[in-house]
KEMI-878214 format. One record per residue (C-alpha): x negated, y negated, z negated. Coordinates in steps of 0.02 Angstrom, whole numbers, padded with zeros to 5 digits, always signed. Layout:
% residues N
XYZ
...
END
This chain:
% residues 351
+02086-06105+05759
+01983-06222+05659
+01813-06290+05715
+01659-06163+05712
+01579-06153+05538
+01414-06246+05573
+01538-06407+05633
+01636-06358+05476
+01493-06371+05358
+01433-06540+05432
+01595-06638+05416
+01633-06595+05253
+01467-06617+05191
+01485-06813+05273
+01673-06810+05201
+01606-06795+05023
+01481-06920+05040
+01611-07053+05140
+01730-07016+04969
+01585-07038+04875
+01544-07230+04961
+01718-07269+04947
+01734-07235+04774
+01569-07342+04751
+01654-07495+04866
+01819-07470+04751
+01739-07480+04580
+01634-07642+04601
+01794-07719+04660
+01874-07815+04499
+02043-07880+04507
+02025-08072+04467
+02138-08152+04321
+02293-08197+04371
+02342-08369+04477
+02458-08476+04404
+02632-08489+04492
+02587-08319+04589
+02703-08218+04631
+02709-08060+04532
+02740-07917+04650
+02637-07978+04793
+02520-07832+04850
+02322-07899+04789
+02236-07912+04953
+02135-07735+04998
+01939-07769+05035
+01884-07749+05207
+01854-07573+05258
+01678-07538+05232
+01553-07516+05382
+01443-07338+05371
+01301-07341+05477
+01205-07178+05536
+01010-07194+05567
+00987-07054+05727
+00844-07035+05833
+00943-06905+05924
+00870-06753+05851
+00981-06627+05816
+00995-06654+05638
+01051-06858+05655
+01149-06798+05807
+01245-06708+05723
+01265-06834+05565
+01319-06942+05711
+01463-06832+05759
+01513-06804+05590
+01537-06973+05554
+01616-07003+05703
+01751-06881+05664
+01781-06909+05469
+01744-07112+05458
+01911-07155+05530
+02038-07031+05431
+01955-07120+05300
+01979-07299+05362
+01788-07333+05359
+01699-07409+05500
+01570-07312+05581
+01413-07377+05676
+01249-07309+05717
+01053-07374+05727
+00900-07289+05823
+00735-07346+05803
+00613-07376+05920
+00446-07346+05838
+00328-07384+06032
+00227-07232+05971
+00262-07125+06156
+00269-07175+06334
+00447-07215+06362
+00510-07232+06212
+00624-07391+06230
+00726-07284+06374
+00752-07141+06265
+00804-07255+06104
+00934-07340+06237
+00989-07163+06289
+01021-07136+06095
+01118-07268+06068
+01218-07248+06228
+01254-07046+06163
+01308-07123+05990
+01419-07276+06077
+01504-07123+06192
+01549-07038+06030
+01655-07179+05954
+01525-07289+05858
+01525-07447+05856
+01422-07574+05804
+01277-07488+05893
+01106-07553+05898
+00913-07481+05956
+00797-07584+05854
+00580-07594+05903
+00468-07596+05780
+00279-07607+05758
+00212-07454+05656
+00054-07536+05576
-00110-07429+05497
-00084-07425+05309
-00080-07270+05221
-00090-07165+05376
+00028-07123+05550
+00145-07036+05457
+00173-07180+05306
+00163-07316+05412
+00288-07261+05528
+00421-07224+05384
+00397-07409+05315
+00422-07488+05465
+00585-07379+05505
+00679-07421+05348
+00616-07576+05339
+00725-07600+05499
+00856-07520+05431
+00845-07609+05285
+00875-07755+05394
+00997-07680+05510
+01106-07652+05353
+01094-07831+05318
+01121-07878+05465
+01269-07794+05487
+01344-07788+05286
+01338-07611+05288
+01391-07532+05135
+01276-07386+05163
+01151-07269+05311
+01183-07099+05334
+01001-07003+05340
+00999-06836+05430
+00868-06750+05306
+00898-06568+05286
+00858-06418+05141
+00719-06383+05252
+00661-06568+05231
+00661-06549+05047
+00559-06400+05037
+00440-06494+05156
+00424-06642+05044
+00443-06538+04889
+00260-06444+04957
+00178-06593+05014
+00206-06674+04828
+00122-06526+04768
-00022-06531+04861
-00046-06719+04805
-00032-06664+04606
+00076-06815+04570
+00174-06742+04443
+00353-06699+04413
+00424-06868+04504
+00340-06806+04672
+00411-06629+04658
+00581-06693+04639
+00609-06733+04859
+00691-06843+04929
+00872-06918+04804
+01050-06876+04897
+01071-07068+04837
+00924-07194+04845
+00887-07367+04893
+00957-07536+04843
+01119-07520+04769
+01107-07339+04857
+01122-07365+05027
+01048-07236+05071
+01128-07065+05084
+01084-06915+05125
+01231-06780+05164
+01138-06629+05216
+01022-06586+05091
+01112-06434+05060
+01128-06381+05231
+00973-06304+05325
+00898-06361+05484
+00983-06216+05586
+01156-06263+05539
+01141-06433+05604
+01061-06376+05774
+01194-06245+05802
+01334-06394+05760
+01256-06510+05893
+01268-06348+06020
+01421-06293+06000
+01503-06469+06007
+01383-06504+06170
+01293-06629+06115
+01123-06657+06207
+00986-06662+06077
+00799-06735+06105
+00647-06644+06014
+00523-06753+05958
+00345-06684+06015
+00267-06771+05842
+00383-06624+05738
+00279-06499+05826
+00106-06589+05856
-00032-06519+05714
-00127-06675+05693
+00026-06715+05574
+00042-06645+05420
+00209-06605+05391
+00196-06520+05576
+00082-06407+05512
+00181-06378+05345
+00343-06351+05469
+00270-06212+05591
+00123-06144+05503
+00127-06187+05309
+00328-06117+05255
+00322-05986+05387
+00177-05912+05299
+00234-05932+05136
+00403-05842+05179
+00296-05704+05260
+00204-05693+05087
+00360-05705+04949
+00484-05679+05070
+00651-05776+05119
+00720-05887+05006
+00581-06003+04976
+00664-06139+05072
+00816-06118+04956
+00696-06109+04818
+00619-06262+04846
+00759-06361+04865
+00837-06312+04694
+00642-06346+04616
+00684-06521+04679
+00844-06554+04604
+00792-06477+04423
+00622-06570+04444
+00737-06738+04474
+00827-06709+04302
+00689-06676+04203
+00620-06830+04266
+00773-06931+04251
+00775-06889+04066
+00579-06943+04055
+00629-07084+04129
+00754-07139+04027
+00644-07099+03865
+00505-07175+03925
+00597-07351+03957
+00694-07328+03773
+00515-07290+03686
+00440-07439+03791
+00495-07578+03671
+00446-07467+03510
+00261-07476+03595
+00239-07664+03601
+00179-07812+03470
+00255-07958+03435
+00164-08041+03615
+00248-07893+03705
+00048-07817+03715
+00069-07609+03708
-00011-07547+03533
-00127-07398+03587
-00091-07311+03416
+00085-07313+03468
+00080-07264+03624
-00049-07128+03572
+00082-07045+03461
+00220-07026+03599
+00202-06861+03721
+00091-06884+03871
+00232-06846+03990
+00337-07010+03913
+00172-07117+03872
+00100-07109+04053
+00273-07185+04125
+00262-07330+04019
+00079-07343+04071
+00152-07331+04270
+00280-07445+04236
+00159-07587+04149
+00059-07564+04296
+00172-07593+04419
+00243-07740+04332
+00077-07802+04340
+00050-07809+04521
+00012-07635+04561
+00075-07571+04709
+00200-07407+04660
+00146-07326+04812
-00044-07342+04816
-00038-07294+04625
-00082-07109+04592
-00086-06986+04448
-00290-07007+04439
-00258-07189+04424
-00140-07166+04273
-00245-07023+04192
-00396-07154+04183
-00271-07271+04098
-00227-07147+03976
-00406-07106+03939
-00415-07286+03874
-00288-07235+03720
-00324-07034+03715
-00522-07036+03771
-00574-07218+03691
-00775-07207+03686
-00771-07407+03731
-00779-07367+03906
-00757-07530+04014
-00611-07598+04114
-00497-07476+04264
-00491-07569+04423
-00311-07539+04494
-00250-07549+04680
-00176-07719+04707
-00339-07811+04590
-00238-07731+04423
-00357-07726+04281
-00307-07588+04144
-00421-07635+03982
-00429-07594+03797
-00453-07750+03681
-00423-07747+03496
-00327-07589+03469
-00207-07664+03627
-00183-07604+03795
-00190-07768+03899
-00147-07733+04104
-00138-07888+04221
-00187-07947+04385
-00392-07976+04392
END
């Protein structure tokens, strides 16, 4: 008999994803020219089997991510190794980041590491904790020349995200979750979106493995707590099941659509601009909002602004300068960005 479906579904989802890195590792390998006097049917040397690191806080979701990799990183001749994160936010919490990394050295893993961080203020609990986890694994990858970190986000993760961009308006970008690839040179990966939160849990039980619930998933002063156990069980009691499913697929359409806006915005970009690389208002004017506000985000950011403290009302004001022009003054920008009209140009720099 083969292994129960839910352990089924999780090690082939982390089997795609492990073809998919080493596919990646294989294709930014070039063969150099060839040496003088070498000899013609040595073997070219392989690289070094790349290292996959998972990031598990021992949930049941990372968990089991952790066991997946476990099992399907050495048929493939990868290297496997895991981080937790200490974030110092609960009593105890450095004993129960060692017990993590002691359950993911016990299933094969190695290198293993529990990394402390301080979780600062800015832009909130929930914000400030994220940065300063992948921030350390950012580091940890470094550290450690990992080619990529497994991330244990689920379907039911995207619809959470998919809601909470919503309810900020941000546009089409925000509705399109979390990316299966993301990060520098894409180390990050994410094999379960397309698996829900149940499967994972049932995987972990099944195989045995102990699992720790965090009592921040379930505590309302959070918001996606609240969006978890009050907001998408209402919403399925009102439309019916499915939405989670639903949500998940508006994600990945929403993430095309803006992947083609993207792309136009960034080919119409250099149409825009004068001879001093200043953006002509008239120009910009005559392109669709949807493509003309990216180019407005994108001179923004170049310009000092900080992508993640820069909102939709922030780029609407912007846009007023070129669709709304009544000689209204200069925007004020987060990171001291100044957005102002001058002589039919849009000029955007640091105060």
């Amino acid at each position: 008999m083969g292994p129960h479906p839910a352990v089924a579904a999780i090690r082939l989802a982390v089997r795609r994803v492990l073809h998919d890195i080493l596919n990646d590792q294989t294709s930014r390998v070039r063969p150099g020219p060839q040496l003088v006097g070498a000899h013609p049917d040595r073997t070219p040397e392989r690289p070094p089997s790349p290292l996959v690191l998972v990031a598990c806080s021992g949930g049941a979701d990372s968990m089991a991510l952790a066991s997946a990799l476990a099992f399907e990183a050495p048929k493939l001749g990868i290297r496997a190794g895991g981080i937790t994160v200490d974030h110092g936010l609960q009593p105890g919490s450095d004993l129960r980041a060692d017990e993590v990394a002691l359950r993911l050295r016990g299933l094969g893993l190695d290198p293993v590491e529990s990394v402390a961080v301080t979780v600062g203020r800015e832009g909130g609990p929930e914000a400030a904790a994220r940065d300063a986890r992948y921030a350390a694994l950012d580091a940890a990858a470094e550290r450690h020349g990992a080619a990529a970190i497994l991330l244990g986000h689920t379907r039911d993760d995207q619809a959470e995200t998919v809601l909470l961009g919503l309810a900020r308006g941000s546009g089409i970008r925000s509705l399109s979750g979390m990316a299966a690839v993301s990060g520098a040179d894409g180390r990050y990966r994410r094999p379960f979106l397309q698996l829900d939160r149940q499967t994972a849990r049932k995987a972990c039980m099944v195989q045995s493995l102990p699992v720790w619930d965090d009592p921040h998933n379930a505590d309302p002063a959070y918001t996606r707590s609240r969006l978890r156990h009050e907001g998408l069980p209402a919403l399925e009691k009102a439309l019916g099941k499915g939405v989670v499913e639903a949500l998940a697929r508006t994600a990945q359409l929403s993430r095309d659509d803006a992947d083609a806006l993207d792309a136009w915005a960034r080919q119409a970009e250099a149409s825009v601009r004068d001879a001093a690389g200043l953006l002509e208002c008239a120009k910009l004017y005559a392109l669709p909002p949807a493509v003309r506000r990216r180019i407005l985000r994108r001179a923004a950011i170049e310009a000092g602004a900080p992508a993640g403290a820069l909102f939709a009302r922030h780029i609407e004001e912007i846009d007023r300068l070129i669709t709304g022009w009544r000689g209204q003054g200069a925007i004020n920008l987060p990171g001291r960005v100044v957005a102002q009209r001058q002589g039919g140009r849009l000029v955007i720099r640091q105060g």
